[in-house]
Backbone as JSON Lines, residues from 0, in Angstrom:
{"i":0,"aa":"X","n":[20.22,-12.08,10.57],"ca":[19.41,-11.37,11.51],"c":[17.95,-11.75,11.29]}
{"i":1,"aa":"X","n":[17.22,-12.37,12.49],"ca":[15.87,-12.43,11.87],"c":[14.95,-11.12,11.68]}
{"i":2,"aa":"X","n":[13.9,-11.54,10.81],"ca":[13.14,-10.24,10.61],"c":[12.04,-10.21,11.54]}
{"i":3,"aa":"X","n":[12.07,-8.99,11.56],"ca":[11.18,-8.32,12.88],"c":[9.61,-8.93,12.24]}
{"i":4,"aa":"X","n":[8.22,-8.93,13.46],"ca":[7.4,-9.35,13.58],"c":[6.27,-8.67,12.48]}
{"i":5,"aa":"X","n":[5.49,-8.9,11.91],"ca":[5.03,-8.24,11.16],"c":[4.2,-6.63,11.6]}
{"i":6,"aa":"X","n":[4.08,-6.6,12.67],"ca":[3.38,-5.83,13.31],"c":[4.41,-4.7,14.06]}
{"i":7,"aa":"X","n":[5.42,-4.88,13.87],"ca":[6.67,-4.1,14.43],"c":[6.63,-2.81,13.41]}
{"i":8,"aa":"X","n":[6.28,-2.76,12.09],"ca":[6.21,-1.45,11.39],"c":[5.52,-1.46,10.34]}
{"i":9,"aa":"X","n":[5.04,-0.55,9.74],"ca":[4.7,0.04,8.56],"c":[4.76,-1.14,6.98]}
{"i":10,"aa":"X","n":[6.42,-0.88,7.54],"ca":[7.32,-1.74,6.24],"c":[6.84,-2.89,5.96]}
{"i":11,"aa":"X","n":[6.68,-3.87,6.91],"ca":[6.3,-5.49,7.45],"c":[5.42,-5.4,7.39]}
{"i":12,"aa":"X","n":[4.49,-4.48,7.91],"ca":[2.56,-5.04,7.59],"c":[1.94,-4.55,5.94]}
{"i":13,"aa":"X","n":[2.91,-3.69,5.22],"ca":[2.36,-4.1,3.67],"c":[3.12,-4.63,3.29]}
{"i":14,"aa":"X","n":[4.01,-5.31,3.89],"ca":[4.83,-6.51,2.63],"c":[3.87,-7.81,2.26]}
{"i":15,"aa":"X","n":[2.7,-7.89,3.33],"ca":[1.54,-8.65,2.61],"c":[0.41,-8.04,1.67]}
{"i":16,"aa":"X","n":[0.29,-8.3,0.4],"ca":[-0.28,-8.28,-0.71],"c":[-2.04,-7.67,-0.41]}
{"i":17,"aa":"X","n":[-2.22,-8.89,0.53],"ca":[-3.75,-8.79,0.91],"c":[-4.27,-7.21,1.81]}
{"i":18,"aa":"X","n":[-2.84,-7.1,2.64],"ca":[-2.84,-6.14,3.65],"c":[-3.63,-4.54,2.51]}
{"i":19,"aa":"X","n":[-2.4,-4.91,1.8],"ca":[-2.15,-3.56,0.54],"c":[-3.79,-3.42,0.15]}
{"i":20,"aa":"X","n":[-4.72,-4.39,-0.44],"ca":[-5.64,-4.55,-0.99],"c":[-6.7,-3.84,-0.04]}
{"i":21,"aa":"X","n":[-6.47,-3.79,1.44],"ca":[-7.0,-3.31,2.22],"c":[-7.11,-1.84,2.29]}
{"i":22,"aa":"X","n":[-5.66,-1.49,2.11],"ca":[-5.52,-0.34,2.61],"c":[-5.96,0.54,0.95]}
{"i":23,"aa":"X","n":[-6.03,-0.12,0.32],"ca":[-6.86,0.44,-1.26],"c":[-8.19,0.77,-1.05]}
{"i":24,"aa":"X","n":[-8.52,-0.22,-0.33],"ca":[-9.89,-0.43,-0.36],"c":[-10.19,0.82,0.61]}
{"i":25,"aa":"X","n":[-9.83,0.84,1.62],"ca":[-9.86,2.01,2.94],"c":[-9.66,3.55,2.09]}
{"i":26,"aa":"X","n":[-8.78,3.22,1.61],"ca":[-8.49,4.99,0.63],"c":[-9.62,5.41,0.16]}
{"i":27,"aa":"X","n":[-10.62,4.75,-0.22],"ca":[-12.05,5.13,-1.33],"c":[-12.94,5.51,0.12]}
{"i":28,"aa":"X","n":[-12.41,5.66,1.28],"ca":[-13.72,5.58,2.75],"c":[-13.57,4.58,3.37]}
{"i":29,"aa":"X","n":[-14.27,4.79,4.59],"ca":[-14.44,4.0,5.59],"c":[-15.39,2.44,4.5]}
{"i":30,"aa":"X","n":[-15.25,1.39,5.43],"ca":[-15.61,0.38,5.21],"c":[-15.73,-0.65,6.53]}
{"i":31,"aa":"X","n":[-17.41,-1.34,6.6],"ca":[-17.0,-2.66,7.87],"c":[-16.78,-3.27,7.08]}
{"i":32,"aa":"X","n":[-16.03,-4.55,8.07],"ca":[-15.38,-5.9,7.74],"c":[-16.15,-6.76,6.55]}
{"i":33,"aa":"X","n":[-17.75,-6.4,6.75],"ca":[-18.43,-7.52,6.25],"c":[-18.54,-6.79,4.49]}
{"i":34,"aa":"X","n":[-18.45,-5.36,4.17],"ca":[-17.81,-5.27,3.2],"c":[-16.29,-4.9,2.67]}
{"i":35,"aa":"X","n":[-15.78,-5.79,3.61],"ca":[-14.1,-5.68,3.51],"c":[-14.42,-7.12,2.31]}
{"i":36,"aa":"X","n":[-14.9,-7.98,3.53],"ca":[-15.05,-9.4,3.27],"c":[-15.55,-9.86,1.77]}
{"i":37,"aa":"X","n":[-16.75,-8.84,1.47],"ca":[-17.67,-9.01,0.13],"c":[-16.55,-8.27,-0.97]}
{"i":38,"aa":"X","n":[-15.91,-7.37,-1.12],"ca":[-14.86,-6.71,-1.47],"c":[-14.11,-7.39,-2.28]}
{"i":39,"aa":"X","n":[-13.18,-8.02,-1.26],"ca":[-11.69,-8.7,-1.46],"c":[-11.78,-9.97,-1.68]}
{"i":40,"aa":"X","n":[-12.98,-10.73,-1.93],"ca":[-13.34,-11.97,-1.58],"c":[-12.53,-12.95,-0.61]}
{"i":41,"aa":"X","n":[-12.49,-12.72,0.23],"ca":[-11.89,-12.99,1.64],"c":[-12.81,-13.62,2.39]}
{"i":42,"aa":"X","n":[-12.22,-14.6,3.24],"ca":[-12.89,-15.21,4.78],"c":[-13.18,-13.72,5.65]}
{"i":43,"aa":"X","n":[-14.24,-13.92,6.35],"ca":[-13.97,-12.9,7.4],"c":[-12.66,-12.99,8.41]}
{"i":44,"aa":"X","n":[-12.39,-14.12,9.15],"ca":[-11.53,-14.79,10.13],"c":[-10.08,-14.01,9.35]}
{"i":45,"aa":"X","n":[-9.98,-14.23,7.87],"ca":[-8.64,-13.48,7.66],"c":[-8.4,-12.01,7.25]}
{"i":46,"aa":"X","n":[-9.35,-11.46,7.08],"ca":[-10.0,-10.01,7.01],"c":[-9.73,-9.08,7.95]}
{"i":47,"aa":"X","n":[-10.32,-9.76,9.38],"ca":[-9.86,-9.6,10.43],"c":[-8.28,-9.74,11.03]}
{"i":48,"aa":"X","n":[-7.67,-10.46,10.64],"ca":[-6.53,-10.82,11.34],"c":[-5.47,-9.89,10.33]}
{"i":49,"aa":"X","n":[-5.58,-9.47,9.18],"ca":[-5.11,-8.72,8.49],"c":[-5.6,-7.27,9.21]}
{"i":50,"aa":"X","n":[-6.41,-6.51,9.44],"ca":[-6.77,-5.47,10.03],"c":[-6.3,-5.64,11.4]}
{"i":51,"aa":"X","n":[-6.41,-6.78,12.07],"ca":[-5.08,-6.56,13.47],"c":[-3.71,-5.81,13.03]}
{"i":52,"aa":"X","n":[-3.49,-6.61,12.19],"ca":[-2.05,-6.17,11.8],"c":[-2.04,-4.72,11.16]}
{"i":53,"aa":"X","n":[-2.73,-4.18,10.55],"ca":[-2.98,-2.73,10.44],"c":[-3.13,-1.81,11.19]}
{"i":54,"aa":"X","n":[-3.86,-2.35,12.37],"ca":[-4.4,-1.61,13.57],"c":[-3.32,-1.58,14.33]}
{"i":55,"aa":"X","n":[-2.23,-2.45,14.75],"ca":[-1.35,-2.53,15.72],"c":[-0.1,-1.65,15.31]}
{"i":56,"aa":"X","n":[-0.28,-1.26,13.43],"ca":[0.66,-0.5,13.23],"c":[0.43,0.99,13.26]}
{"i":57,"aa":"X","n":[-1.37,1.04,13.51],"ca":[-1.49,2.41,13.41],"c":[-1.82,2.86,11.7]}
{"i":58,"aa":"X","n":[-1.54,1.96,10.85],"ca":[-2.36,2.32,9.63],"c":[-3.78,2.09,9.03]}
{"i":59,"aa":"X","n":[-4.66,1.77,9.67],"ca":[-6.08,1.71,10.29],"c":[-6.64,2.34,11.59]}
{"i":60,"aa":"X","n":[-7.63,2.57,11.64],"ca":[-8.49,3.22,12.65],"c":[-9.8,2.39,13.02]}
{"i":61,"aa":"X","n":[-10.58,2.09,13.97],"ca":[-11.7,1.18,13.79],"c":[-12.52,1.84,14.74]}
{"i":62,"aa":"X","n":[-13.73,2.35,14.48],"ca":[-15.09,2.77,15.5],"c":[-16.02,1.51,15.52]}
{"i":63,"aa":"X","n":[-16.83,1.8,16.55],"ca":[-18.72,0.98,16.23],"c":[-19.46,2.05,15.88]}
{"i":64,"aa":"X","n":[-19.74,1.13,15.23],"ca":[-21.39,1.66,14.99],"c":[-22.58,0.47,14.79]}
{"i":65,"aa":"X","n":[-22.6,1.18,15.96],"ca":[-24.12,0.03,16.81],"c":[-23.21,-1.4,16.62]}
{"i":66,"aa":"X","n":[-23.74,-2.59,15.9],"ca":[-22.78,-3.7,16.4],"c":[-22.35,-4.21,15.14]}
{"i":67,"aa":"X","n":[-21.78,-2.6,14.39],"ca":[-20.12,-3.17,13.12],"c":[-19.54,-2.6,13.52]}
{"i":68,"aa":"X","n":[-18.52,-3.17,12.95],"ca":[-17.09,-2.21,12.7],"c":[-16.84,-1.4,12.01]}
{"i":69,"aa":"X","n":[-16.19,-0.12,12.01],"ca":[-16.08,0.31,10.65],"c":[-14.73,0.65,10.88]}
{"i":70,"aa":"X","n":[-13.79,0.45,9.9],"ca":[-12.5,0.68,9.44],"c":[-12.18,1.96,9.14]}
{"i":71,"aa":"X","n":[-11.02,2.66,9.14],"ca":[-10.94,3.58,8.02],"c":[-9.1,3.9,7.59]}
{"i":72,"aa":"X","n":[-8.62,4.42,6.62],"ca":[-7.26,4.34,6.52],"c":[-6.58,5.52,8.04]}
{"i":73,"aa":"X","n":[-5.62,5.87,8.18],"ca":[-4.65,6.25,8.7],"c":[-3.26,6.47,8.11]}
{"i":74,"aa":"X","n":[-3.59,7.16,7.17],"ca":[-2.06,7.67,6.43],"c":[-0.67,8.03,6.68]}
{"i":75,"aa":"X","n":[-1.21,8.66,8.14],"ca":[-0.18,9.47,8.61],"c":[1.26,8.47,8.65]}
{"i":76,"aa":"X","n":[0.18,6.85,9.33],"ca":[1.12,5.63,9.84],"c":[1.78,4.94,8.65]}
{"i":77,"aa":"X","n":[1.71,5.75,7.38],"ca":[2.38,5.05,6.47],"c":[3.13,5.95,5.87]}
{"i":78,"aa":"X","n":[3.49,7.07,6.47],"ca":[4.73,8.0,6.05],"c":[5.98,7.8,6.26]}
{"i":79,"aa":"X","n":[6.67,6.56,6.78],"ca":[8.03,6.22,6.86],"c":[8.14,5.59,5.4]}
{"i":80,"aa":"X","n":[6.98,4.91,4.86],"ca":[6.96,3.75,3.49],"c":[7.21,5.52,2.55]}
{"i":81,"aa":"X","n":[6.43,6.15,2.53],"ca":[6.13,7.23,1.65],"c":[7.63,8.14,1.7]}
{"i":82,"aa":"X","n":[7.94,8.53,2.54],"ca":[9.46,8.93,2.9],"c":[10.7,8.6,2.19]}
{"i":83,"aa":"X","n":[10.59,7.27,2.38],"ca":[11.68,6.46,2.0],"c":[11.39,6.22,0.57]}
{"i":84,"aa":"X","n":[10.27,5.98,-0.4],"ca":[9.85,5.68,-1.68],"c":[10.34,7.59,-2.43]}
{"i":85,"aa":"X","n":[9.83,8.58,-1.62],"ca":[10.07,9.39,-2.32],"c":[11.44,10.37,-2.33]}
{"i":86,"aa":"X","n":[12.28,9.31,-1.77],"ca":[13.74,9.93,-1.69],"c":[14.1,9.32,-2.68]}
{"i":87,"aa":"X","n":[13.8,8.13,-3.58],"ca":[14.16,7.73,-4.31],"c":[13.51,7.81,-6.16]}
{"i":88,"aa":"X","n":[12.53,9.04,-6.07],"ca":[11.86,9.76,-6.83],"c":[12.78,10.17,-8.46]}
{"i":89,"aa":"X","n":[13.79,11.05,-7.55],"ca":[14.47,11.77,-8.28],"c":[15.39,10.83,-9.21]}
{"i":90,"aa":"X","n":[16.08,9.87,-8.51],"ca":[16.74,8.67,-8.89],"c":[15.95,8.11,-10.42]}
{"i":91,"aa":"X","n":[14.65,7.9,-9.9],"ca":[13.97,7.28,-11.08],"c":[13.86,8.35,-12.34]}
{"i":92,"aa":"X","n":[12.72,9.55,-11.83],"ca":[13.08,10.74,-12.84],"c":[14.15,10.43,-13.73]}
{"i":93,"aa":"X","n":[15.52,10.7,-13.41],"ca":[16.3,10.8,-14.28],"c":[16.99,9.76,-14.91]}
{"i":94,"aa":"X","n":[16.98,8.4,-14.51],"ca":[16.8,7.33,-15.39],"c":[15.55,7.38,-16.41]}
{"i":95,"aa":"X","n":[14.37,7.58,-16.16],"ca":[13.79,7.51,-17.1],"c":[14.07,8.34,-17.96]}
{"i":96,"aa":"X","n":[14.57,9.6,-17.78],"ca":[14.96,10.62,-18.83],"c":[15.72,10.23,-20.0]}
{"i":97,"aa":"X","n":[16.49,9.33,-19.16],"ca":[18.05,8.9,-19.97],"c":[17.08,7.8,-20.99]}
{"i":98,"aa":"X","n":[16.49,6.68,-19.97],"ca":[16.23,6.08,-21.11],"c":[14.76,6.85,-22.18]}
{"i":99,"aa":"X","n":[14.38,7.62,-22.36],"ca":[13.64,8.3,-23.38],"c":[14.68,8.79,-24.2]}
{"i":100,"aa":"X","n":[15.98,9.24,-23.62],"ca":[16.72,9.56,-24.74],"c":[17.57,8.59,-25.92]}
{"i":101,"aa":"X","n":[17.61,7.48,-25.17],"ca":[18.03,6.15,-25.92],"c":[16.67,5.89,-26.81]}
{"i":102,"aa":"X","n":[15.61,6.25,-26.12],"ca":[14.59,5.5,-27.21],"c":[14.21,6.29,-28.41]}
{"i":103,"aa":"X","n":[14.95,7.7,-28.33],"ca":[14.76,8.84,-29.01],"c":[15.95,8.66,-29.75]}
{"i":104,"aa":"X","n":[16.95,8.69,-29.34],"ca":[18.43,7.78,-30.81],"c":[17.84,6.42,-31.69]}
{"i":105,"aa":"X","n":[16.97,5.75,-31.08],"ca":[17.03,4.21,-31.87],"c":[16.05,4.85,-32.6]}
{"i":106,"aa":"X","n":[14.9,5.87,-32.41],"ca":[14.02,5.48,-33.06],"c":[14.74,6.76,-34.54]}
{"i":107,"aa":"X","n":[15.35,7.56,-33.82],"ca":[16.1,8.49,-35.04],"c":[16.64,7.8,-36.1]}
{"i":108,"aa":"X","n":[17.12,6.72,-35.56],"ca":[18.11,5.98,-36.32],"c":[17.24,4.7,-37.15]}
{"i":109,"aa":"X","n":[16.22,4.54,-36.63],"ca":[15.45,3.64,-37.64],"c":[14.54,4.61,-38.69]}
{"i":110,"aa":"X","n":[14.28,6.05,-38.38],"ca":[14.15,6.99,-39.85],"c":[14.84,7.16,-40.5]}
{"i":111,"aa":"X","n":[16.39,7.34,-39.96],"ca":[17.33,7.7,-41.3],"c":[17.12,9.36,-40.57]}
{"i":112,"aa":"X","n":[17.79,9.55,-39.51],"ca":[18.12,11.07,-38.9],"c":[18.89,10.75,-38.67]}
């Protein structure tokens, strides 16, 4: 099956690295491009084309002011990623439990308990 367009969801527009770096950057406040650009050490040209792809998913927001841009996150558009990560919460929880308890036998067992 091919995979859907990057701009089709949530899922697909942070499976790029750079995208993610963005949306980090956006969490701390609004930001224009030209300190997206100074930021991430990025081209503008791909700065931009990465914030298309944010914008088209709805996990960015963009105003003017006077003649910048300014960015800002949109969280809401990344609650299917958040959804799905935290159904699988509990899963982890209790693996890690288990393994603290393995690391709590080896280390018993290298005192002599």
């Amino acid at each position: 099956m091919a995979r859907a367009a990057t701009t089709a969801d949530a899922f697909n527009a942070v499976a790029e690295p750079r995208r993610r770096e963005i949306l980090d950057v956006l969490a701390g406040g609004e930001r224009t491009v030209s300190e997206l650009v100074e930021l991430l050490d990025l081209a503008q040209p791909h700065v931009s084309r990465h914030l298309r792809v944010l914008r088209e998913v709805g996990a960015v927001k963009v105003r003017d002011a006077g003649r910048q841009r300014v960015y800002r996150l949109q969280p809401q558009a990344l609650k299917p990623i958040h959804d799905l990560v935290s159904g699988y919460a509990d899963l982890w929880a209790g693996r890690f439990d288990s393994l603290d308890e393995v690391l709590d036998d080896l280390r018993n067992q290298e005192n002599g308990h």
